[in-house]
Steps between C-alpha positions, in 0.01 A plus 500: 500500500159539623289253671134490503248329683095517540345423824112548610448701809331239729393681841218666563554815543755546221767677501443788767780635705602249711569292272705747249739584795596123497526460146728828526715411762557181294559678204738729640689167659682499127685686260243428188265712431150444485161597290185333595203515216170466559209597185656833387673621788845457578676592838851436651526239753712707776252740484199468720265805331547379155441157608167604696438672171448141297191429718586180480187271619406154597583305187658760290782331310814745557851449299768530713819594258873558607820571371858478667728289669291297698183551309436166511489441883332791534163381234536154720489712872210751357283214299524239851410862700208575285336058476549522856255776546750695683450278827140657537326182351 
């Protein structure tokens, strides 16, 4: 069963590389997998070019949506990642 959750991207900068590898190496921490949504554009969450791809900026709303085992846990770790401006706030 899939879980979904919105969050708004709150740093500055958006989401640029630095903070991608994070949310991938979190991602990639559980067996779910992963889409992230943003306007039109989709990407996969393990994969750093697609998710550079969303140009995701300050205040964009993104949906973060998983499916799997642990898909819940891994919404939770992803949406905390994301409100805590990826520690560069």
């Amino acid at each position: 069963m899939a879980v979904t959750r919105e969050v708004v991207i709150p740093n500055k900068e958006g989401l640029h590389f630095r903070p991608i590898m994070k949310f991938v190496d979190t991602a990639q921490r559980y067996q779910a997998g992963v889409t992230v949504h943003c306007e039109d554009r989709q990407a996969d969450g393990r994969s750093p070019m697609e998710m550079l791809m969303l140009v995701a900026t300050q205040g964009a709303k993104v949906k973060v949506v998983a499916d799997g085992v642990d898909a819940e846990e891994l919404v939770n770790a992803l949406v905390s990642l994301v409100e805590s401006g990826f520690g560069e706030m």
